[in-house]
N, CA and C of each residue as an Amber inpcrd file, in Angstrom:
protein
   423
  18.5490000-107.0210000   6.1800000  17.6090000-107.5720000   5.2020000
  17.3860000-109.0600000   5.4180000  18.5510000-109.7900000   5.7170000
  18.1090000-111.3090000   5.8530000  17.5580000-111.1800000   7.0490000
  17.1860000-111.1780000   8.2400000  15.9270000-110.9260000   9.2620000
  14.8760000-110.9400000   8.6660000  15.0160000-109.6080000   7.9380000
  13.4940000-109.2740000   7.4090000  13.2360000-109.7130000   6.5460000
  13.9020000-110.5780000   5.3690000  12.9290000-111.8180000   4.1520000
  12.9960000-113.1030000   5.0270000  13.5430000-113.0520000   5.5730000
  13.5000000-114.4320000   6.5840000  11.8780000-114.3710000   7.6360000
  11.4990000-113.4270000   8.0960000  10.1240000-113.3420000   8.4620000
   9.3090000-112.9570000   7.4900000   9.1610000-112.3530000   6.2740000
   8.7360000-112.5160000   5.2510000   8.3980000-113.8900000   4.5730000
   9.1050000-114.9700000   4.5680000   9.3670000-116.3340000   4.0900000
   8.5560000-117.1750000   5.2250000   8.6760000-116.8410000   6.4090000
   7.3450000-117.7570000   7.0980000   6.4610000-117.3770000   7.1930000
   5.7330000-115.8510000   7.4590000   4.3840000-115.5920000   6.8190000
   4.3470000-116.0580000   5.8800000   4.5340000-115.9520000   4.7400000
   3.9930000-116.8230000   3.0640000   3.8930000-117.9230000   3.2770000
   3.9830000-119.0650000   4.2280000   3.9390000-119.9300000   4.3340000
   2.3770000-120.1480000   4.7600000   2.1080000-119.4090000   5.5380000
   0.9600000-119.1130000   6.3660000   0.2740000-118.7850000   4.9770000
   0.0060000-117.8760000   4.1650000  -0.7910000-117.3840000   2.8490000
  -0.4830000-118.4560000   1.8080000  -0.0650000-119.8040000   1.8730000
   0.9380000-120.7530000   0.9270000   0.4990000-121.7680000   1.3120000
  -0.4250000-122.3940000   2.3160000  -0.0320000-123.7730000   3.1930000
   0.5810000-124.5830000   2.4290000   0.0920000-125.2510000   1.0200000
   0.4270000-126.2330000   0.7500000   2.3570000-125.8720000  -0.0830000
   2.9730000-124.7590000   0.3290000   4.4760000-125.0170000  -0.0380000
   4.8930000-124.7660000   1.1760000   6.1480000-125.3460000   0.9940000
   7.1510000-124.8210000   2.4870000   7.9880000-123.9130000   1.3990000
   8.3440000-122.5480000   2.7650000   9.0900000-121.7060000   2.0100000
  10.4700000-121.8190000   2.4470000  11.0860000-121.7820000   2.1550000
  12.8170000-122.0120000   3.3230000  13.5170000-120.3730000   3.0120000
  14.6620000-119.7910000   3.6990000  15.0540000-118.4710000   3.6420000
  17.0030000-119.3610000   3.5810000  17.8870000-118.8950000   2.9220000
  18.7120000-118.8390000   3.5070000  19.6460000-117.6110000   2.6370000
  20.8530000-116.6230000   3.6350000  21.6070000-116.1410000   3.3440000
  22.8080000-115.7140000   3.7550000  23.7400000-115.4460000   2.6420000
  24.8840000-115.5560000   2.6360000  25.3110000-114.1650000   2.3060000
  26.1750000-113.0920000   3.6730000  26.4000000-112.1620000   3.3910000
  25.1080000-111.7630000   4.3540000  26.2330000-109.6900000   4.5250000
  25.0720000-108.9200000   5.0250000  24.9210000-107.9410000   4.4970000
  23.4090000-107.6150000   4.1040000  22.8840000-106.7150000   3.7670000
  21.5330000-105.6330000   4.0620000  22.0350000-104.1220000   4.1320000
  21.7510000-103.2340000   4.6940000  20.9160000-101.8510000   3.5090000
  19.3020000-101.9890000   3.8770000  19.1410000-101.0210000   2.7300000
  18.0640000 -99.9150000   3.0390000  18.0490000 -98.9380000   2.3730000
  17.1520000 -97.9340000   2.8100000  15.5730000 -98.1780000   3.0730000
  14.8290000 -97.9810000   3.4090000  13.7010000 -98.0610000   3.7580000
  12.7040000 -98.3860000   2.3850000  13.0150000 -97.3620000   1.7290000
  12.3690000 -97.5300000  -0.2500000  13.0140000 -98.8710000  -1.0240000
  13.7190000 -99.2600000  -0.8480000  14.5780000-100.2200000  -1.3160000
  14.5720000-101.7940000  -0.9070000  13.9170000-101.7280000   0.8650000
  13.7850000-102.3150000   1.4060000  12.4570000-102.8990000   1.0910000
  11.6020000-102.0590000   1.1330000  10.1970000-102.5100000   0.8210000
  10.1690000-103.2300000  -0.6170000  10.8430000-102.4640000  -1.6120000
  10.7620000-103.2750000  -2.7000000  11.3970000-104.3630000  -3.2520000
  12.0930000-104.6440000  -2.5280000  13.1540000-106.0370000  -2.3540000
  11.9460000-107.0870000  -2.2750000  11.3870000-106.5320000  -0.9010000
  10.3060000-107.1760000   0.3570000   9.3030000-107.7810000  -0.4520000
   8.4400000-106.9480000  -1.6200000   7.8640000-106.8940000  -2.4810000
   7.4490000-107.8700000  -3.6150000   9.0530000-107.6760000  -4.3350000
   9.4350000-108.5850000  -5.1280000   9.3550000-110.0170000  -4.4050000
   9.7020000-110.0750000  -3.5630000  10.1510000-111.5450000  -3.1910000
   8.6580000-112.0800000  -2.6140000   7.4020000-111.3250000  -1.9510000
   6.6530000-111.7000000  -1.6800000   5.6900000-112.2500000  -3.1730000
   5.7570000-111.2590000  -4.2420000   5.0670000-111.5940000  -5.4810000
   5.2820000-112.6500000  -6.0670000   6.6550000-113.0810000  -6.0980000
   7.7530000-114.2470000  -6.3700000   6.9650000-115.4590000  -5.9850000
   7.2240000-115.3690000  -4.4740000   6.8650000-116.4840000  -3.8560000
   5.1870000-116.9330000  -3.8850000   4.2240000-115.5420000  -3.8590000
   2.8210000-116.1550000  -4.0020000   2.4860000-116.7310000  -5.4480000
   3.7430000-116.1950000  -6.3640000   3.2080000-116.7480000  -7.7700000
   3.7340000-117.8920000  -8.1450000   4.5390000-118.1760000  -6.9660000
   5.3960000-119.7730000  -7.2090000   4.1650000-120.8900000  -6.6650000
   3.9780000-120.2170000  -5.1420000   2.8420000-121.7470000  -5.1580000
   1.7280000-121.2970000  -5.6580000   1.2590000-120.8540000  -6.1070000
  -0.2150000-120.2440000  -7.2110000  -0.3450000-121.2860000  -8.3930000
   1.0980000-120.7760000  -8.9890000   1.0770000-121.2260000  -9.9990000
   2.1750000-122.9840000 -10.5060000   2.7320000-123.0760000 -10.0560000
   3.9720000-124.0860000 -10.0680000   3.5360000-125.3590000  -9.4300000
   2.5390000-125.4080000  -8.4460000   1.9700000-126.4180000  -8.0960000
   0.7290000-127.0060000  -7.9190000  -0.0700000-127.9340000  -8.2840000
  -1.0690000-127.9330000  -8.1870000  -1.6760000-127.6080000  -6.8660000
  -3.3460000-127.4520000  -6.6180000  -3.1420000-126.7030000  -5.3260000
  -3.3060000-127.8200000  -4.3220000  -3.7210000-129.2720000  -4.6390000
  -3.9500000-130.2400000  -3.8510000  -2.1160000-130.8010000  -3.4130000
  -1.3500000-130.0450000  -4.2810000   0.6410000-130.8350000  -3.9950000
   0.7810000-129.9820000  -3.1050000   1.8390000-130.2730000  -2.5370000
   2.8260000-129.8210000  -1.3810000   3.9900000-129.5710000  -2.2300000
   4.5880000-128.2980000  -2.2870000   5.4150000-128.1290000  -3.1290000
   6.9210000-127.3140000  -2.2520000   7.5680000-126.9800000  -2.5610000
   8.9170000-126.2060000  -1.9490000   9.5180000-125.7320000  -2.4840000
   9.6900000-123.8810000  -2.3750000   9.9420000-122.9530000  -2.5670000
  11.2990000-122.3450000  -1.5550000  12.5880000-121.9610000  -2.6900000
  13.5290000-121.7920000  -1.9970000  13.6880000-120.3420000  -2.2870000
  14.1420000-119.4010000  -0.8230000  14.6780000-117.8870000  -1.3010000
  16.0910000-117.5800000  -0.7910000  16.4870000-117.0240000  -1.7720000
  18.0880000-117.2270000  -1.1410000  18.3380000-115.4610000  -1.7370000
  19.3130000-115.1440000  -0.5460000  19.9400000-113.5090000  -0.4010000
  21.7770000-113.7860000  -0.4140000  22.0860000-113.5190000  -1.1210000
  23.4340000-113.5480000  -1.3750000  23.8000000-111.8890000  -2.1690000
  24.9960000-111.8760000  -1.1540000  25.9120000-110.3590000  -1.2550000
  27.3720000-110.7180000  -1.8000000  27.8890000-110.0950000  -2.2120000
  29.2380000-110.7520000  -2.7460000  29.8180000-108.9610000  -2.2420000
  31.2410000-109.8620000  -2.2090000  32.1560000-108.7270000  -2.0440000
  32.3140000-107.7590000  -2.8730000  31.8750000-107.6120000  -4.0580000
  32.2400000-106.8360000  -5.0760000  30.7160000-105.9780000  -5.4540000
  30.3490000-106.0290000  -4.1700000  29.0820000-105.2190000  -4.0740000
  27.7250000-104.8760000  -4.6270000  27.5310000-106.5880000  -4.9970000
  26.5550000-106.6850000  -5.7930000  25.5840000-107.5050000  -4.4940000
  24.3490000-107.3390000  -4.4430000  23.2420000-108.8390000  -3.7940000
  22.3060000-108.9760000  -4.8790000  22.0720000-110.6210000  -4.6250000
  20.8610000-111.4300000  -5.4730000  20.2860000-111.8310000  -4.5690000
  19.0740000-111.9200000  -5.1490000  17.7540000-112.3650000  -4.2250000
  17.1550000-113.4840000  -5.3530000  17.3960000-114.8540000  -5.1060000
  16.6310000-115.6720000  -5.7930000  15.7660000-116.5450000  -5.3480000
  14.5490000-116.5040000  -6.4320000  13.1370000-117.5200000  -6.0430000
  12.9490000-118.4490000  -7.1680000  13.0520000-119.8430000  -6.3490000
  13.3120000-120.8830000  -7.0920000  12.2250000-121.6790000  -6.6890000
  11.8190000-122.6590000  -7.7310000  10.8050000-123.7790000  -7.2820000
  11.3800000-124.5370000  -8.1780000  10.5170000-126.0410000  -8.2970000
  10.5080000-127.3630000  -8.9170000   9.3170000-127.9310000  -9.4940000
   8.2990000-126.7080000  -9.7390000   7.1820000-127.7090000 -10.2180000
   6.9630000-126.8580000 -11.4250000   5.7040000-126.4570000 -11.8850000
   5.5670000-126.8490000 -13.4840000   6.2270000-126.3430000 -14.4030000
   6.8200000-125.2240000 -13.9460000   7.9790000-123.9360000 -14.8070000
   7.0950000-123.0750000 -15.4990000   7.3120000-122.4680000 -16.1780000
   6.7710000-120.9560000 -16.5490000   6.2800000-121.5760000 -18.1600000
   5.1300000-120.7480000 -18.2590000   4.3510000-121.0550000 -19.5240000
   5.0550000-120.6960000 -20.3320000   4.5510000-121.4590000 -21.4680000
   5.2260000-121.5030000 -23.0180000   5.7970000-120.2280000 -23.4450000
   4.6820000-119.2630000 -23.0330000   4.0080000-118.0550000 -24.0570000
   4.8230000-116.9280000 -22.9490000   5.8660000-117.6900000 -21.7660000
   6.1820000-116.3310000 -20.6970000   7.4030000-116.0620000 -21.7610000
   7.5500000-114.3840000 -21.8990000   9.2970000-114.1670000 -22.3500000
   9.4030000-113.5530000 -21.4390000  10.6870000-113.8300000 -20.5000000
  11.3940000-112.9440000 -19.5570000  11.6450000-111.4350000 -20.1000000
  11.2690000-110.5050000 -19.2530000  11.1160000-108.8300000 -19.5230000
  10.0140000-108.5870000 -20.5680000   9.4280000-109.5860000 -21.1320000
   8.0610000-109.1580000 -21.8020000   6.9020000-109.4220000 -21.8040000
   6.8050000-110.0500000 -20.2070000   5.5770000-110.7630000 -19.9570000
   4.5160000-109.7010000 -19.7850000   2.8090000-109.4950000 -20.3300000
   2.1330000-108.7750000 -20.0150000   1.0880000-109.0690000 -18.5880000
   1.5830000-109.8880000 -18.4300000   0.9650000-110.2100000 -16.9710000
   1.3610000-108.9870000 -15.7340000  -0.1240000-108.5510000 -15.4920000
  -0.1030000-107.5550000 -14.1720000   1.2470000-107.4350000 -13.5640000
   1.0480000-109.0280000 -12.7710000   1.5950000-109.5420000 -11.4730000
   3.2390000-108.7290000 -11.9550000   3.7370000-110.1730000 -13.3680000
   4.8610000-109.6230000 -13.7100000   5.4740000-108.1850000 -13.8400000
   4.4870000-107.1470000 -14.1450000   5.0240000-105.6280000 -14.8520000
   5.1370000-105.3590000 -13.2330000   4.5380000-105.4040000 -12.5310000
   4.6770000-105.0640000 -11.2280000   5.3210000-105.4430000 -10.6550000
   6.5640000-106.9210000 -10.5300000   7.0120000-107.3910000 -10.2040000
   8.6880000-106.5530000 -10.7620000   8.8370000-106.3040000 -11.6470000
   9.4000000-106.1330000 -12.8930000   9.7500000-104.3230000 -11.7750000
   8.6680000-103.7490000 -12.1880000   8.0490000-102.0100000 -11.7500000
   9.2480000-102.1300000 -10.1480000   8.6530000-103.4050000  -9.7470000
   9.2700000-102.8970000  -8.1700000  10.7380000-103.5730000  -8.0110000
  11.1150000-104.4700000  -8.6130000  12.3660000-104.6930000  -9.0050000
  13.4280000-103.3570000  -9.0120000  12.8820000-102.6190000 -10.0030000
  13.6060000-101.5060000 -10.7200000  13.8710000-100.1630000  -9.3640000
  12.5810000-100.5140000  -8.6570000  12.6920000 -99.3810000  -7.3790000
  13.7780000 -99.9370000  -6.2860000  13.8330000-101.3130000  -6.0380000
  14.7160000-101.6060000  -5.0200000  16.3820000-101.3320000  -5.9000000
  16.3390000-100.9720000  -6.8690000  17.6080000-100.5650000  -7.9740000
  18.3650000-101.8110000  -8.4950000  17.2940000-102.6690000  -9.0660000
  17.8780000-104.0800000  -9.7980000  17.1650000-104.6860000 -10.7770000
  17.4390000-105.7790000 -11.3710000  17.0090000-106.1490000 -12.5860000
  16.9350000-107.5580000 -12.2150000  16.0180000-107.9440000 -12.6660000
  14.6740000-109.4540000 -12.3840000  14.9970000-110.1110000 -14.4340000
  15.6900000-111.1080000 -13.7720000  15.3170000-112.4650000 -14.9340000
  14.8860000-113.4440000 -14.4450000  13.9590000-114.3060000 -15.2260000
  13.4790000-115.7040000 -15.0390000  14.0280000-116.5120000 -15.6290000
  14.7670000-117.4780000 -15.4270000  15.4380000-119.2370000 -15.8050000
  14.2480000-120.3460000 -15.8950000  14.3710000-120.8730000 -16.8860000
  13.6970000-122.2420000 -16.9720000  14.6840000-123.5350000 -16.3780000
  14.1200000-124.0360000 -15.7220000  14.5380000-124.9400000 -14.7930000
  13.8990000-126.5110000 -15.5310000  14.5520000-127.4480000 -15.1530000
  13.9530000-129.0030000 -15.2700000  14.4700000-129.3400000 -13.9650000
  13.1960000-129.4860000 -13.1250000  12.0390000-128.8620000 -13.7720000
  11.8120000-127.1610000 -12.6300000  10.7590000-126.6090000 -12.7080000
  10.6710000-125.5340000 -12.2270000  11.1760000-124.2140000 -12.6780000
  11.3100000-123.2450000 -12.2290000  11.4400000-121.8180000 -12.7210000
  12.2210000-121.1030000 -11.5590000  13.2110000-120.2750000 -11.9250000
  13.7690000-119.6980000 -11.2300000  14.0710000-117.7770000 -11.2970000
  13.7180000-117.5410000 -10.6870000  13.9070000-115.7660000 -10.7900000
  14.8250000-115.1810000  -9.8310000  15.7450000-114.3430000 -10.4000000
  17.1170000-113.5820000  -9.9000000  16.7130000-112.2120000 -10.1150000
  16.9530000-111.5610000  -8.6980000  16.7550000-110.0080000  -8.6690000
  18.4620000-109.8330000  -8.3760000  19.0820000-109.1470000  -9.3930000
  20.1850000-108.4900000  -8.8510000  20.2350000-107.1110000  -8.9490000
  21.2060000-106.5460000  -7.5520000  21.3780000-105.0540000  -7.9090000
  22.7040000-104.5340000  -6.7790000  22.7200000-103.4550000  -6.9780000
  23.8020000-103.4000000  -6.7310000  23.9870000-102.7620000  -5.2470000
  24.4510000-102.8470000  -3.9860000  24.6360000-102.6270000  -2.7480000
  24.4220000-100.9590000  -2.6590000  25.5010000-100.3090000  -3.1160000
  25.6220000 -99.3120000  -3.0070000  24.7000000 -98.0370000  -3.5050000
  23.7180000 -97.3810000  -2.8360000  22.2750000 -96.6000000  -3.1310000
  23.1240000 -95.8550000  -4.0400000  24.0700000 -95.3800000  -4.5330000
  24.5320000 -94.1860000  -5.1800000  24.5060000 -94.9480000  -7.0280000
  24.7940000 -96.4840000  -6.7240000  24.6900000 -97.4150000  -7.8270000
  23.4260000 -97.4620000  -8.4730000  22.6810000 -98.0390000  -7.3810000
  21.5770000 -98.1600000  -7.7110000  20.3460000 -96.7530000  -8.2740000
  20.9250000 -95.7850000  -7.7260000  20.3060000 -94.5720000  -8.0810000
  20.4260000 -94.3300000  -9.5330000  21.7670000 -94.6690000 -10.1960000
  21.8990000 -94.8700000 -11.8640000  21.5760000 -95.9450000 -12.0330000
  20.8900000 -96.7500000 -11.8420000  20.8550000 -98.1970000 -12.7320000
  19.9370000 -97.1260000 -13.4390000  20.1220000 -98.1440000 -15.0680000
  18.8080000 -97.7660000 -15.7960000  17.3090000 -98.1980000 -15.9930000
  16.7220000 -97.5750000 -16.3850000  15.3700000 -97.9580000 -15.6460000
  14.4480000 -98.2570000 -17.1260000
């Protein structure tokens, strides 16, 4: 998986000009094809809605994605920025925005759960879930 959001993270750059995207991770992680895509997914929606929205479009802004696995068989996938942070009116898990339910929708398929952090400044979103497909097959949905 870190290969593949790591070439994920410089295309968006290319669909992004004005952010740099950076990739880094810690730990390895290995996932089914369905799981994979929606990881892939999430993190691409993440990132186009970070420089979309978080920076003006004339700034140069920077967007960090980070893949971390822990021994106890959990990975997070987090998308972080520094510019305007998330509107007043966003509640994490109740946003009616498309982008979000879909973001949210495909979260749940890679078998994990998506919160957003308010940052000073910027916004931060954590997909965690759990390594093991037999885990993730019960998460609740």
């Amino acid at each position: 998986m870190a290969d593949y959001l790591a070439a994920i993270c410089k295309d968006l750059e290319e669909v992004a000009p004005n952010c740099y995207v950076s990739f880094e991770a810690s730990g390895t992680l290995s996932l089914p094809t369905d799981r994979a895509i929606g990881l892939a997914l999430v993190v691409t929606e993440l990132v186009v809605n970070a420089a979309k929205h978080a920076y003006p479009a004339e700034a140069h802004g920077r967007i960090w994605v980070r893949l971390t696995v822990s021994e106890s068989g959990t990975a997070s996938v987090t998308v972080r920025d520094v510019g305007a942070g998330l509107p007043v009116d966003f509640e994490s898990g109740k946003s009616g925005r498309l982008g979000m339910r879909l973001t949210r929708a495909l979260a749940k398929q890679a078998g994990g759960e998506l919160r957003a952090e308010r940052l000073t400044p910027g916004t931060e979103f954590v997909l965690e879930m759990p390594v093991n497909s037999d885990e993730a097959a019960s998460a609740p949905s």
